[in-house]
C-alpha positions in Angstrom: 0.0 0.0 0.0 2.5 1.9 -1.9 5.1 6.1 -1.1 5.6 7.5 1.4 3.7 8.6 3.7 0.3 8.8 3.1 -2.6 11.7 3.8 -5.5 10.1 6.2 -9.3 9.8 4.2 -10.8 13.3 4.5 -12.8 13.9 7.6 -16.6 13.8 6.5 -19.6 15.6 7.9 -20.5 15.5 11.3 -22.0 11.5 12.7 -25.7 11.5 12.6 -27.0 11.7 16.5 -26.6 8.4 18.6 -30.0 5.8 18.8 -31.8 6.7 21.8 -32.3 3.2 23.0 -29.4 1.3 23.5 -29.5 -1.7 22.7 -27.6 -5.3 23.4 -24.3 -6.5 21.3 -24.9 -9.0 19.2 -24.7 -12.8 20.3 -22.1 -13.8 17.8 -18.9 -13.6 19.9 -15.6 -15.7 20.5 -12.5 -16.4 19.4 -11.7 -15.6 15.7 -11.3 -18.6 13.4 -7.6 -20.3 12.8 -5.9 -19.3 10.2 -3.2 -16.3 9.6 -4.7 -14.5 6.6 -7.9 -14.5 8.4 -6.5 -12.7 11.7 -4.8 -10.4 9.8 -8.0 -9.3 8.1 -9.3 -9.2 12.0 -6.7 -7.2 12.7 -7.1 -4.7 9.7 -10.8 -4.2 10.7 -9.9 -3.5 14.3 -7.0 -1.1 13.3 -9.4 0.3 11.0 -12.2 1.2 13.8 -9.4 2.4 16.5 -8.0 4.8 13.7 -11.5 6.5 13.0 -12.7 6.6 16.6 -9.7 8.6 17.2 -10.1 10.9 13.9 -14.0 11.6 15.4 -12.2 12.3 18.8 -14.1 10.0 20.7 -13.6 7.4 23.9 -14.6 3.5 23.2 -17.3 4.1 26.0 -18.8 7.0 24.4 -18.4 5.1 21.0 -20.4 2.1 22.3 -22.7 5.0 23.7 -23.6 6.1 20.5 -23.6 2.7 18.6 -26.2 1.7 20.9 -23.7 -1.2 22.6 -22.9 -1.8 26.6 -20.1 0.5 27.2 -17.3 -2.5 27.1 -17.9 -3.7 23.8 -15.9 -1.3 22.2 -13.1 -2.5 24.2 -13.8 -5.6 23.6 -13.7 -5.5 19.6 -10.7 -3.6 19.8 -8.4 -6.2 22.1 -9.6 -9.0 19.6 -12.2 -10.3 22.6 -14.9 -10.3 19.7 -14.8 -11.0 16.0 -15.9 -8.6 13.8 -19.7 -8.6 13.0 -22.1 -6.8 10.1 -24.5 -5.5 12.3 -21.0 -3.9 14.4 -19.3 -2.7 11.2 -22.4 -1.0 10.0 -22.9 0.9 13.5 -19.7 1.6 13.7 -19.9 3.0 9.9 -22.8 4.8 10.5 -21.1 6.8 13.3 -17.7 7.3 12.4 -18.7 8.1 9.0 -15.6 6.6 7.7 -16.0 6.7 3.5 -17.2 3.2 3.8 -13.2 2.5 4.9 -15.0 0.2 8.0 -17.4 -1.4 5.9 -14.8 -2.3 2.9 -12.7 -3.6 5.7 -15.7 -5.9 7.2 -16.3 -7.0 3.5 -12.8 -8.3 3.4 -12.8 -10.1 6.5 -16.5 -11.8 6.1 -14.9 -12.9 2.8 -11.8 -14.4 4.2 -14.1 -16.3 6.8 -16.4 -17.8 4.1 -13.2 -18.8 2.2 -12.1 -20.5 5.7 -15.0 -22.3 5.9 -17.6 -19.7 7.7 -21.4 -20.1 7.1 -23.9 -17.7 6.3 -24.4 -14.9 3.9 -24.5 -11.0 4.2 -26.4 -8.1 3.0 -24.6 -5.8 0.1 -26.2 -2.9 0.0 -23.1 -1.6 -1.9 -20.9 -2.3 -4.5 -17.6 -4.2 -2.4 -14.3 -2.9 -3.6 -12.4 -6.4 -4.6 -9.1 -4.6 -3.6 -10.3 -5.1 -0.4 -9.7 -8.3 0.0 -5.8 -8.4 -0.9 -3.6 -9.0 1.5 0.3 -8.9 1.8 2.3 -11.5 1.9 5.8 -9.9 1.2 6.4 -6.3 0.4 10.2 -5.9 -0.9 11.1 -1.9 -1.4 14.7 -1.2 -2.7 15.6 2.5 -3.7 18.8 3.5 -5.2 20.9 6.7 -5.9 22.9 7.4 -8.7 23.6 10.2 -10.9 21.9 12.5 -9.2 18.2 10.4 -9.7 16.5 8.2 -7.0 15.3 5.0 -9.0 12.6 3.0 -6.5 11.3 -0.5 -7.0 8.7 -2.2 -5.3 7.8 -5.8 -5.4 5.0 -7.2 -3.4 3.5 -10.5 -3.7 -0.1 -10.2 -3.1 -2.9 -12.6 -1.8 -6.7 -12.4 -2.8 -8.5 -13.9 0.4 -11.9 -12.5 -0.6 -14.5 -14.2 -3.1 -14.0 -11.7 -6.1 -11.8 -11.4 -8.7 -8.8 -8.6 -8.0 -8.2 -6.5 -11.4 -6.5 -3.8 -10.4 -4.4 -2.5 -7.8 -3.7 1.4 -6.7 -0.5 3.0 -5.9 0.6 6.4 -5.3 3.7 8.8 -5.7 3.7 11.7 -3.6 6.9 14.2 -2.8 7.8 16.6 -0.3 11.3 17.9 -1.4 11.3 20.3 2.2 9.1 18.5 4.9 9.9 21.0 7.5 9.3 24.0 5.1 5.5 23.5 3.5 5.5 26.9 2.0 9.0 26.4 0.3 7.8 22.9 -0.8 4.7 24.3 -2.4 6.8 27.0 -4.3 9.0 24.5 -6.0 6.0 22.3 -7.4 3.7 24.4 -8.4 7.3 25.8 -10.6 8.1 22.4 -11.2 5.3 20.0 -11.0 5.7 16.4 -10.5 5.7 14.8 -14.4 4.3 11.3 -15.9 7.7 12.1 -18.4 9.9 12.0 -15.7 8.8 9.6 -13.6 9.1 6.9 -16.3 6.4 4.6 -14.7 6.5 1.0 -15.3 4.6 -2.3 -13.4 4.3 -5.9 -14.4 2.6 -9.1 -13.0 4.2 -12.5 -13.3 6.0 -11.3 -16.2 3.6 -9.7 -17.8 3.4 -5.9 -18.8 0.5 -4.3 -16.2 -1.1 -1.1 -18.4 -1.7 2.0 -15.6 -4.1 4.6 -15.2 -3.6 7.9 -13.4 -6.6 8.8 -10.7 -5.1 12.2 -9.3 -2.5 13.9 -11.0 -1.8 16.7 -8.9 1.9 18.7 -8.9 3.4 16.8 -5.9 1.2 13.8 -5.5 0.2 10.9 -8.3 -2.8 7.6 -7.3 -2.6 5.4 -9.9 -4.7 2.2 -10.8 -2.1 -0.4 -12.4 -4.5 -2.9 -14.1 -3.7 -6.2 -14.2 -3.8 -6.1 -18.1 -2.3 -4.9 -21.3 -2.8 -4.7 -24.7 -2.6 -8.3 -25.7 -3.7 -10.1 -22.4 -6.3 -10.0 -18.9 -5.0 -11.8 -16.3 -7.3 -10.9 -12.6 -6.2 -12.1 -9.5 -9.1 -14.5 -8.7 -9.8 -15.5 -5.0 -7.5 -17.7 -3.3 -5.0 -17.0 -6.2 -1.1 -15.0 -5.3 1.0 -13.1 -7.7 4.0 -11.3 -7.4 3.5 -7.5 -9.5 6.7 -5.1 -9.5 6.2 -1.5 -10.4 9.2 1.2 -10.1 9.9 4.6 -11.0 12.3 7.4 -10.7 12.5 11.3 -9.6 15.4 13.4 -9.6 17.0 14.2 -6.2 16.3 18.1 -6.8 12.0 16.9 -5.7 12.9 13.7 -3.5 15.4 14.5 -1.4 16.1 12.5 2.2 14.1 9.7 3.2 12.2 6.7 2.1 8.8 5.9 4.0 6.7 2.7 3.3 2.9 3.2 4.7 0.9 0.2 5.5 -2.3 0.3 4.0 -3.6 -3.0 3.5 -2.8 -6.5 5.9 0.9 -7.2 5.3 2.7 -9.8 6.9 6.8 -9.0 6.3 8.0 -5.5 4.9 11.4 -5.3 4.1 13.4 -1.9 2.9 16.5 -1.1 0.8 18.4 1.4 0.3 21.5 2.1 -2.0 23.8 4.8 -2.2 27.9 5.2 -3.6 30.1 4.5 -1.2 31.9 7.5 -2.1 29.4 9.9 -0.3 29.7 7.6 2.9 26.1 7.2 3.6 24.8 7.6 7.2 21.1 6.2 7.7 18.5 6.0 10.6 14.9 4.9 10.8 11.3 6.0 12.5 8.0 4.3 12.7 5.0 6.1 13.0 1.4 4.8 14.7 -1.5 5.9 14.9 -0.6 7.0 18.5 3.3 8.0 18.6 6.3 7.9 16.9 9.8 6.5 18.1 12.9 5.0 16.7 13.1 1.5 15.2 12.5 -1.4 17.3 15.5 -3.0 15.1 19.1 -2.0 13.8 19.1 -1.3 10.5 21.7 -4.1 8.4 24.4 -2.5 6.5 27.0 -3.8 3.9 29.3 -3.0 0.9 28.5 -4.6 -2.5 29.8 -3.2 -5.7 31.5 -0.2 -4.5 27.7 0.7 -3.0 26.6 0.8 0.4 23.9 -1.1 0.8 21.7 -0.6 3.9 18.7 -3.3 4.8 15.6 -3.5 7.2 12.9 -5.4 7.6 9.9 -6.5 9.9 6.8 -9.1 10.6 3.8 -8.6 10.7 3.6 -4.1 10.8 0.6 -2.5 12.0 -2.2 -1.2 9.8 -1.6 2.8 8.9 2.3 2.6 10.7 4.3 4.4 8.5 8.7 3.5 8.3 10.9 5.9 7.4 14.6 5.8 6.9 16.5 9.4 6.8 19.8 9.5 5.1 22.7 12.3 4.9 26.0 11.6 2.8 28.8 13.2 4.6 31.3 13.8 1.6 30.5 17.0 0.3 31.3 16.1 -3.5 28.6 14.6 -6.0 25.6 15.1 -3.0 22.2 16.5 -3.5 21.7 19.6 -2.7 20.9 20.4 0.6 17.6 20.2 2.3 15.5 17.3 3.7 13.1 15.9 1.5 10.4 13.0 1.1 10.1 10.1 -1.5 6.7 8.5 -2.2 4.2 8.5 0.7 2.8 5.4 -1.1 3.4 2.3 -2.3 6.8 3.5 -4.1 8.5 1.7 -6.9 12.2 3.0 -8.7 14.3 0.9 -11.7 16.7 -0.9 -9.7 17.5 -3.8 -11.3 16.3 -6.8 -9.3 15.0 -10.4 -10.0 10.7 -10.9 -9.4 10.4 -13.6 -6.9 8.5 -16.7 -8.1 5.4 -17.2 -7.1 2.2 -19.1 -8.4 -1.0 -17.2 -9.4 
């Protein structure tokens, strides 16, 4: 999910006012079903409603409150006591107000517990979003630096666990070439703007050429839908199906500048980050992660090694949190052939760059 970090969904209007007669949770409670892919859609959903109860400011007892629930149960979902349920998801929709965001998640998980085995059948009243139902299995982002250009790659091998077809998948490319100087930022791309030219986008699946289409073009920020199609051939990710895709692009270090954040934005279960640089400048390199509730240092070192007269640096985790955001920061302390100076941002999404590496197998 991907760039890098990434803008929350826009808050909506006000919640409609809270049902006057509360009411009792549901009866279907207990543990959530085995299986990984199917906790980790449990997770997403939970993530999901703790991240939009905190946008709309509001405690998990007056949340309950107002979803007509005994004042625990929004505790309760939260800690994983209770799996997630329709009638709870559209509640918890109806007051958060969310973009649907909760209900696509539900979707996803209800369709990973049919696929396990569940029973039963729910309402649609909307159209589900198939992307929904993708999951992460391996997300591999490697970003290199040479001649003055920032070439990023990202491979991810991805997992349909819902019970439609997957043709597309979105990405985005957003830059911030002076984080701590908005104004300064805002100058240099509306001057410069962010261009398709430039950014020489390319993606593939398994192999095969993947045409894209932009969604927002905007002067610092890019969403595009890479189709899992092309000119000659269709080739949709069908439920239970995985596939490897591998997408990169490049910008030029005068609007990237000095880190590299991933954004999680969809169930992942290992993330693992690259970055390359000449050994010439003599790279130094740190790292941050970023919640939903604070921000603090890597848990882990970052690995580092020299390959090819390049110092490679390497990092990589289990399991990351829905919305956490990584970011490694970089400074080259040779003052000859180095960007110029300022502390920028590379995509806030889902970030790809041409650095030449091999696509993993895996079976669609």
């Amino acid at each position: 999910m991907d760039t890098n970090a990434e803008t929350p969904p826009p808050i909506a209007p006000a919640p409609p006012a809270p049902r006057p007669v509360p009411r009792e949770p549901p009866a279907v409670r207990g543990e959530i079903p085995p299986g990984d892919q199917l906790t980790s859609l449990a997770e997403a959903f939970r993530a999901e409603l703790t991240y939009w109860r905190e946008v709309r400011g509001l405690s998990k007892k007056r949340l309950a409150a107002e979803m007509g629930f005994d004042p625990s149960y929004v505790s309760h979902m939260e800690s994983g006591r209770h799996r997630p349920t329709e009638d709870f998801a559209r509640r918890a929709e109806s007051v958060l107000n969310s973009s649907r965001a909760l209900w696509r998640r539900w979707q996803a998980y209800e369709a990973g517990r049919r696929l396990h085995g569940g029973d039963g059948t729910s309402r649609d009243p909307l159209p589900a979003d198939p992307a929904a139902s993708l999951v992460v299995e391996h997300e591999d982002a490697t970003m290199t630096y040479r001649d003055g250009v920032y070439h990023t790659e990202i491979q991810r091998r991805l997992r349909n666990v819902g019970t439609e077809p997957v043709s597309r998948f979105l990405m985005r490319i957003s830059v911030d070439r002076f984080p701590d100087d908005p104004e300064r930022s805002n100058q240099l791309y509306r001057a410069r703007p962010l261009t398709w030219d430039e950014l020489q986008l390319t993606a593939e699946c398994h192999g095969e050429p993947m045409t894209w289409k932009a969604k927002h073009d905007r002067d610092a920020f890019k969403e595009v839908w890479l189709l899992f199609e092309n000119a000659s051939s269709h080739f949709p990710l069908y439920p239970g199906e995985d596939t490897w895709i591998r997408y990169h692009y490049q910008v030029s270090d005068a609007k990237w500048g000095s880190f590299f954040q991933r954004a999680i934005r969809l169930p992942t279960t290992r993330l693992t980050i690259r970055l390359a640089f000449p050994a010439v400048l003599a790279p130094a390199v740190w790292g941050s992660e970023t919640s939903m509730t604070a921000a603090a240092p890597l848990r882990t070192a970052i690995g580092r090694r020299e390959e090819n007269n390049q110092t490679v640096f390497e990092w990589a985790t289990d399991h990351p949190p829905l919305h956490a955001r990584y970011r490694l920061e970089w400074r080259f302390r040779t003052a000859s052939s180095r960007p110029s100076p300022g502390r920028a941002s590379p995509a806030l999404a889902p970030a790809p760059g041409s650095v030449p590496l091999t696509l993993r197998p895996g079976a669609r």
